[in-house]
C-alpha positions in Angstrom: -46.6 -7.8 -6.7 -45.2 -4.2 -6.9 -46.2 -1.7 -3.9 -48.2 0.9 -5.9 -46.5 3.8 -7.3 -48.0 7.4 -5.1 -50.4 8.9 -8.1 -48.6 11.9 -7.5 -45.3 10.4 -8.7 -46.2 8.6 -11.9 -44.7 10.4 -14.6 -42.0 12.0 -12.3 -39.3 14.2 -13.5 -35.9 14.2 -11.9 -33.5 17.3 -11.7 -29.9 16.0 -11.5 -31.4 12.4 -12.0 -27.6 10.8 -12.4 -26.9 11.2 -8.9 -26.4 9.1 -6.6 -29.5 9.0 -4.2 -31.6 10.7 -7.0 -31.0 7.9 -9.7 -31.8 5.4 -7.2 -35.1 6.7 -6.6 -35.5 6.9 -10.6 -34.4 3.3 -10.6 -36.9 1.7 -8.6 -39.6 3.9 -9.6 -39.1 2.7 -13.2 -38.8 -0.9 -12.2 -42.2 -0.4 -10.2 -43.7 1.2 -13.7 -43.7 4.7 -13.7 -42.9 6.5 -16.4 -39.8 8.1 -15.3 -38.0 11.3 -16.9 -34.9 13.8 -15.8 -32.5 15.4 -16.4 -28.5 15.7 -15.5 -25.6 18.0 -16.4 -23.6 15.4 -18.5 -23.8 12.1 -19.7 -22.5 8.9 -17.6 -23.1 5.0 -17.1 -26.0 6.1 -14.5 -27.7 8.1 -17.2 -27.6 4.7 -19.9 -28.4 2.4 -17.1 -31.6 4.6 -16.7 -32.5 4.6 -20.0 -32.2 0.8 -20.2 -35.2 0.9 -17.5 -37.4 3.0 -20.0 -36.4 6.6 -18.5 -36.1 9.6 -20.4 -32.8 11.6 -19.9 -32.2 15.1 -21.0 -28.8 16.0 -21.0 -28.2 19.9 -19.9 -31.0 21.6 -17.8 -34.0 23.6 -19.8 -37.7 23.9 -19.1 -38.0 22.6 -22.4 -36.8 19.2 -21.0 -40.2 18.9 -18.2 -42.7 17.0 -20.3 -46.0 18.4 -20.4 -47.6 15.3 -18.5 -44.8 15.5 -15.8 -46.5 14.4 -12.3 -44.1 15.8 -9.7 -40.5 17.1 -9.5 -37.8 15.8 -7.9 -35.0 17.4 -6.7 -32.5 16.8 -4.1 -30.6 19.7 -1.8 -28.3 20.7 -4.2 -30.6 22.2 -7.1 -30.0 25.6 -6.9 -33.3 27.6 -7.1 -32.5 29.5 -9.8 -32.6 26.1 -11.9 -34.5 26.2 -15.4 -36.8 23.2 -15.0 -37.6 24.2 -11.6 -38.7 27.6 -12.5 -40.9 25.6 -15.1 -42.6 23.5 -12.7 -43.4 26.5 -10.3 -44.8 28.1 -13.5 -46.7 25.7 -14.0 -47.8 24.3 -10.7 -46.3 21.2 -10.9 -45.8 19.8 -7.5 -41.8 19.6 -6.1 -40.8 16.5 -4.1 -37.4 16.5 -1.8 -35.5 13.5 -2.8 -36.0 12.1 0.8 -39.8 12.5 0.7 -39.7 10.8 -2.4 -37.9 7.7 -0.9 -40.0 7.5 2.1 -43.3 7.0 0.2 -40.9 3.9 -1.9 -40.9 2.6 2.0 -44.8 2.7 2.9 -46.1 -1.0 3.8 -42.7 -2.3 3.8 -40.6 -2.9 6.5 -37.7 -0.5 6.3 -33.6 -0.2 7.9 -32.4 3.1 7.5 -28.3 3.6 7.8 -27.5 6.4 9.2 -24.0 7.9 10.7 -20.8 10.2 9.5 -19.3 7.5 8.4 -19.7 4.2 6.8 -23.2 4.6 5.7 -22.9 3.1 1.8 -20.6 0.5 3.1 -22.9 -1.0 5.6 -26.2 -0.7 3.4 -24.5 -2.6 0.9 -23.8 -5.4 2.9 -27.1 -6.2 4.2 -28.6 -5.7 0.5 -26.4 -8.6 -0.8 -26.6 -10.6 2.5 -30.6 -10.6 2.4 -30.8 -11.0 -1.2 -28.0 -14.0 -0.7 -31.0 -15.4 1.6 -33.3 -15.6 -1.0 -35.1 -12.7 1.1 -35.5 -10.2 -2.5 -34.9 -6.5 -0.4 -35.6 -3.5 -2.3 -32.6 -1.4 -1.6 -31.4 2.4 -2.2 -27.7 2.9 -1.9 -25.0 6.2 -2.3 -23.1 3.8 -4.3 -22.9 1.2 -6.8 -22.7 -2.6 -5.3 -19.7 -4.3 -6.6 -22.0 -7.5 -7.4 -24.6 -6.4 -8.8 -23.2 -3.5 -10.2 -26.3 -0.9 -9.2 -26.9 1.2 -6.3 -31.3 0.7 -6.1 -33.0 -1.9 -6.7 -37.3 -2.9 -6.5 -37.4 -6.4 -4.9 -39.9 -8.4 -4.3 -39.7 -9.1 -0.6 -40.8 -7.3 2.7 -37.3 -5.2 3.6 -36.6 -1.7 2.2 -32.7 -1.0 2.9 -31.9 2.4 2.6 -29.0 4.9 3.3 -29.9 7.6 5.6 -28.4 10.8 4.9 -27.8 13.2 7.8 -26.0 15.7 5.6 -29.7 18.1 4.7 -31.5 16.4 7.5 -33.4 14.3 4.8 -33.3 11.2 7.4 -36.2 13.0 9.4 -38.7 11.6 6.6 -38.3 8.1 6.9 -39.7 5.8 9.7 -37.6 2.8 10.0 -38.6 -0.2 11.6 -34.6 -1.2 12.3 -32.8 2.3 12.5 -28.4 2.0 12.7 -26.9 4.2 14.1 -22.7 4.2 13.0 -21.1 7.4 14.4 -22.0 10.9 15.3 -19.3 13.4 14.5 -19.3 16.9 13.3 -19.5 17.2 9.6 -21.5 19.0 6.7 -20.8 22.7 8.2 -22.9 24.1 5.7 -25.7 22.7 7.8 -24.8 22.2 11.0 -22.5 24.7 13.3 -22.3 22.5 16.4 -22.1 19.0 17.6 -24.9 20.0 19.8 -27.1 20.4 16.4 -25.3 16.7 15.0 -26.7 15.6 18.3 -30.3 16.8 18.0 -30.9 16.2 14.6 -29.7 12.1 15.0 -32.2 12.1 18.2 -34.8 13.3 15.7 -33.8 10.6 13.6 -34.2 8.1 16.3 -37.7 9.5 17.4 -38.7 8.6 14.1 -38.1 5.2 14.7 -41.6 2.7 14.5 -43.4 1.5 18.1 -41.4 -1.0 19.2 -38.7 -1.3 16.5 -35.1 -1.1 17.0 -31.9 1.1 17.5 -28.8 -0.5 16.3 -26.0 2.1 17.8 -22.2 2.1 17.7 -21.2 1.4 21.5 -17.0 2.2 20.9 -17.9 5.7 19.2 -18.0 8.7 21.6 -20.7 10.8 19.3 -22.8 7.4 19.3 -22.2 6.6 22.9 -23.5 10.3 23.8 -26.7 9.6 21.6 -27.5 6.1 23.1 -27.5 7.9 26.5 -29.9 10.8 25.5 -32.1 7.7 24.0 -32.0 4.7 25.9 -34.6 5.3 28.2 -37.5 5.8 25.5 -40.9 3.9 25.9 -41.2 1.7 22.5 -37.5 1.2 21.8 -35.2 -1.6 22.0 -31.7 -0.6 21.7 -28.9 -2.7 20.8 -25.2 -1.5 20.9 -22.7 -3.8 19.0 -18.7 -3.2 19.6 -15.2 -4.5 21.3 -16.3 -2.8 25.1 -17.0 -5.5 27.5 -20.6 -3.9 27.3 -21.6 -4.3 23.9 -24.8 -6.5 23.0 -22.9 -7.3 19.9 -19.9 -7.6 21.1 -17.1 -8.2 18.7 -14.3 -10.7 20.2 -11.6 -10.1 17.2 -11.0 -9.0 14.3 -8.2 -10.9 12.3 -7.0 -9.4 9.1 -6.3 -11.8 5.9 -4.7 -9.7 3.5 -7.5 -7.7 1.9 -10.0 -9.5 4.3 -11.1 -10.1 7.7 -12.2 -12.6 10.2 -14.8 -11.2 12.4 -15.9 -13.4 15.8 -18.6 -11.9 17.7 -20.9 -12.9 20.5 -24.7 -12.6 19.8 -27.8 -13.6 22.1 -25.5 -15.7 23.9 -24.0 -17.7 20.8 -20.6 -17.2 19.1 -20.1 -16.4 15.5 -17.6 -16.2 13.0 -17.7 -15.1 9.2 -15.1 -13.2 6.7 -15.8 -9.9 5.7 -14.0 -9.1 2.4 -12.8 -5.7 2.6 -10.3 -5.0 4.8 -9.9 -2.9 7.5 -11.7 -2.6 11.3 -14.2 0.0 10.2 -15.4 -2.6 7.7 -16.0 -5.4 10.1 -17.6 -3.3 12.6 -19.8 -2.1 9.7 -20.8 -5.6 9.2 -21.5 -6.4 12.8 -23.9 -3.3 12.5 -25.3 -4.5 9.5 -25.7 -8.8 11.7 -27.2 -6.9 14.6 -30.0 -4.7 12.3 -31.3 -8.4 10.4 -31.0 -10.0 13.4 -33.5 -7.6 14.8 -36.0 -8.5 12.2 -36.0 -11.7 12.8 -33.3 -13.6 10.3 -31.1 -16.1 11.8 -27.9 -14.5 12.9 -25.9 -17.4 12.0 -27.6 -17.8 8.4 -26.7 -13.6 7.8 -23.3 -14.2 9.4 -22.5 -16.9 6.6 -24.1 -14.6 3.9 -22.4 -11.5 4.9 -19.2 -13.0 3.4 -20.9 -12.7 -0.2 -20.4 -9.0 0.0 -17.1 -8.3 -2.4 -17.2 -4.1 -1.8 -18.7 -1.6 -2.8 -17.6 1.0 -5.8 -15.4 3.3 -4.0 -15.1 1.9 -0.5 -11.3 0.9 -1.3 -12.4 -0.2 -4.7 -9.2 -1.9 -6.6 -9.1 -0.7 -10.2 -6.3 -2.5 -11.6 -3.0 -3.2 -11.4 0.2 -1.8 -14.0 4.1 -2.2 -13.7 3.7 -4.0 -10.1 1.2 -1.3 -8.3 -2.0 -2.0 -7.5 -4.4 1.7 -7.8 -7.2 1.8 -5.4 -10.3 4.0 -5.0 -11.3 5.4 -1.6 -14.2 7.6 -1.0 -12.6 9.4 1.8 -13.2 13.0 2.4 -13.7 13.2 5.9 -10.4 13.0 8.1 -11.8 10.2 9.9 -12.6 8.3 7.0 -9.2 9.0 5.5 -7.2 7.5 8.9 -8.9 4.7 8.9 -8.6 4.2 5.0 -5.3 4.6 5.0 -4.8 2.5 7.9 -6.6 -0.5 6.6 -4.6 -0.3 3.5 -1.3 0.0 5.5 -2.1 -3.1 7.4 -3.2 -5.0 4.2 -0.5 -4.4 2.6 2.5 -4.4 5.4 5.7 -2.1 5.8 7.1 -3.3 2.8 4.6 -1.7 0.1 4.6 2.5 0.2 1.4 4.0 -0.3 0.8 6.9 -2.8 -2.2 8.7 -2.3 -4.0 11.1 -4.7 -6.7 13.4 -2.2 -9.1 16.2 -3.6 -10.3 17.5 -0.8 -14.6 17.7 -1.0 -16.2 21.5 -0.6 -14.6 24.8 0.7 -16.8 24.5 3.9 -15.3 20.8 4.9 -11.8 22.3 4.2 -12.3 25.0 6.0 -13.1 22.6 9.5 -11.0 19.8 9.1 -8.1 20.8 6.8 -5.7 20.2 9.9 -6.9 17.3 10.3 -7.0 16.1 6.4 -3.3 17.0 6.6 -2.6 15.2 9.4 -4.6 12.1 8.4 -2.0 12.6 4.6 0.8 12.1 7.5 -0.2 8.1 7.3 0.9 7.8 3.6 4.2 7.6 2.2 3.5 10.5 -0.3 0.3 12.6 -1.1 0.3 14.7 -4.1 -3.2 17.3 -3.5 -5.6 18.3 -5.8 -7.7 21.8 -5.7 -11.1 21.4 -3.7 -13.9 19.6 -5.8 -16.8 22.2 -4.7 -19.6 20.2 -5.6 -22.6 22.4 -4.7 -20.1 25.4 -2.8 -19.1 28.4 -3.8 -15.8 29.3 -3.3 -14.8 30.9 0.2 -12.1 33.6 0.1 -9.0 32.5 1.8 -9.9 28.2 1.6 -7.8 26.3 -0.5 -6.2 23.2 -0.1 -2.9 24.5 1.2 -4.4 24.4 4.7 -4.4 20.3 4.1 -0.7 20.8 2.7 0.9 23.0 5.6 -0.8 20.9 8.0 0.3 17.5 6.5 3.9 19.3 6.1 3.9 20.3 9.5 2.6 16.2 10.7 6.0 15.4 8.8 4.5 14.0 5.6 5.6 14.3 2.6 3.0 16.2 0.3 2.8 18.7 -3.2 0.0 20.1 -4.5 -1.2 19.0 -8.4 -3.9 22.4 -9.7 -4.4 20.3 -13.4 -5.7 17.1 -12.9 -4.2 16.3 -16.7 -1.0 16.1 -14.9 -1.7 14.0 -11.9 -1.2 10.2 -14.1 2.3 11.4 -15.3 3.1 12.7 -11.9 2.0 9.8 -9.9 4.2 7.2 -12.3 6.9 8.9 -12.1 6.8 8.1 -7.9 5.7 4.3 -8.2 7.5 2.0 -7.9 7.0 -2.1 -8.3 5.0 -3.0 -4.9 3.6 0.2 -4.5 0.2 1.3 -3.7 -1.5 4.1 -5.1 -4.8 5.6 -3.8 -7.1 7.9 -5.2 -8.8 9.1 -2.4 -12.0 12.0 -2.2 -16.1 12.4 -3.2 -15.3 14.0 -6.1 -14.5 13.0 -9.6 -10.6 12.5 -8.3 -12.0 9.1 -9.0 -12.0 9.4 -12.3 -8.0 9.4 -12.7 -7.8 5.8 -11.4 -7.7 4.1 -15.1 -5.3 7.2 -16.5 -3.3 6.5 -13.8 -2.9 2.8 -15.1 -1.9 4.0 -18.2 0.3 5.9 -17.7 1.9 3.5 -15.3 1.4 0.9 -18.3 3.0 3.5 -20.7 6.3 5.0 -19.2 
């Protein structure tokens, strides 16, 4: 039986209802028989797949669009103020629900793992959805991106686990109270929001006082920004912590990773015992993200060595290195990458999955002017690991522009690093561009949070083509 939906939340509307966190929330609230409603800027997949649930989607943003029964409205941090339908619903009265409040109530009288860190976050969610749903365990899930098995990024299920991503950028993860909280990395990121590490710091020790009585930190013990947490944290009354990495000591400690191509076998030690499964991405990052996600189930009580086993089911997640097809002898793969940390170790897993005798090609719109503005060196620097970048403007998302920030800081820096980068301003152009440097054996990424991802199929045409 479906957890009731919140009285206040059953005829919701949703403002940007295609994203990513927001659709999952529309998702399971459909599936859990609310009569869902929103609204998004354009149409997409997301927007049919909703509609196949029984929601209503506007297209373009208008009062008009708020249905006269409409419950509550739900809006995530980037709805500007000045927004149509959520002038209506102050008009109106109509109560307005942050996306993370919203997802917390989706939690009550379940028992919840939030995934939380800089990095990694979608990835390792994903992996313990299709590992516990593999065990016949039915989670309910919300993910920042679509599963590459089931093909959806929420889900209602009928079992006792919510598995949800965390999100650290607005501070949302200070609604939800986990049972089993993990903890990936702490590093400086989302500048708009935070101006310090110091604030990174006290807004993840927030996140981990919000943890239940007696549940369970999951923490990154080969990460400096997670190693400084677990030290500010370790000593609370009510919390078991468990660190997982290669360190000596590591709770989870992982003995090796051995790469296979495009996969990896991952041998850890766990309550003594000694396990080994296949995680098929490749890449370190990966594995450790699925040691995170064997040390959070083990902490509710499933058998380590029946999740180990099931962990190999997971085949990626859209995105997280996401192959999209192959033309004239190069495969083109899609990478999420936007922060310099995420781009190194992209680009590294790709490198070592591919060996020296494949190039790599990557395609990078750098994500918001604030980002840019911190870590361009470092972008550039992280281009330095490819063969040959070509760079996009900056996708702003919810920015506005910020005089002097464009994405020649990533090119001068990657120039200086000694890579070899040009800069693309149409997008049209890009899939011409890009086949006229591949070659047979070549790999080409497109790699960023914006819609770079988008030119992955064009690119294959136009390799298909010349």
């Amino acid at each position: 039986m479906a957890p009731a939906v919140p009285t206040t939340m059953d005829r919701p509307h949703f403002i940007g209802i295609g994203g990513a966190g927001m659709s999952g929330i529309a998702k399971i609230l459909a599936q859990r028989g609310a009569k869902v409603a929103g609204s998004d800027a354009r149409e997409s997949a997301t927007a049919d797949a909703l509609r196949a649930l029984g929601a209503t989607v506007h297209i373009g943003h208008a009062a008009g669009h708020l249905a006269e029964d409409a419950t509550c409205v739900v809006v995530s941090s980037a709805i500007r103020p000045d927004n149509p339908e959520l002038a209506a619903a102050a008009a109106r009265g109509i109560p307005v629900v942050h996306r993370s409040d919203a997802l917390a109530r989706l939690m009550d009288g379940l028992r919840p793992i939030a995934v939380a860190g800089t990095h990694g976050k979608t990835t390792t969610t994903s992996m313990l959805a299709v590992s516990l749903d593999t065990l016949g365990l039915d989670p309910s899930y919300a993910i920042g991106g679509d599963l590459a098995g089931p093909g959806t990024n929420a889900r209602h299920g009928a079992g006792e686990i919510f598995v949800a991503e965390a999100d650290e950028s607005d501070r949302s993860f200070h609604k939800y109270a986990p049972e089993v909280a993990i903890i990936l990395n702490v590093e400086l990121d989302h500048h708009a929001n935070y101006a310090s590490m110091a604030e990174i710091h006290d807004s993840f020790e927030t996140f981990v006082g919000r943890i239940r009585p007696g549940g369970t930190l999951v923490v990154a013990a080969d990460q400096a920004g997670a190693r400084d947490l677990t030290a500010r944290v370790a000593d609370r009354e009510g919390l078991n912590v468990v660190t997982y990495g290669e360190g000596e000591d590591a709770d989870v400690r992982i003995l090796s990773v051995v790469p296979r191509g495009l996969t990896s076998d991952v041998t850890v030690t766990l309550d003594g015992r000694t396990l080994t499964f296949t995680v098929s991405v490749p890449g370190r990052h990966y594995a450790h993200n699925a040691v995170a996600a064997l040390a959070a189930g083990a902490a509710l009580g499933v058998p380590a060595d029946e999740l180990a086993r099931a962990l190999g089911s997971f085949t990626g997640v859209g995105r997280r290195l996401q192959l999209k097809g192959e033309a004239a002898g190069v495969q083109v793969i899609d990478s999420y990458a936007h922060h310099p940390t995420e781009m190194t170790a992209d680009l590294e897993a790709i490198r070592g999955a591919a060996g020296d005798a494949s190039r790599i090609l990557v395609v990078f719109q750098p994500h918001l002017f604030s980002r840019t503005q911190e870590l361009g060196k470092e972008m550039g620097q992280a281009l330095a690991l490819a063969d040959s970048s070509v760079v996009l403007d900056i996708y702003p998302a919810r920015e506005d522009p910020v005089p002097g920030v464009t994405s020649d800081l990533i090119i001068e820096a990657a120039r200086a690093a000694g890579a070899d980068v040009r800069p693309e301003h149409a997008m049209a152009a890009v899939p011409d561009v890009v086949a006229g440097m591949a070659r047979p054996g070549d790999l080409v990424l497109t790699m960023g949070a914006g819609d770079v991802t988008d030119l992955g199929p064009r690119i294959l045409a136009a390799l298909e083509n010349r």
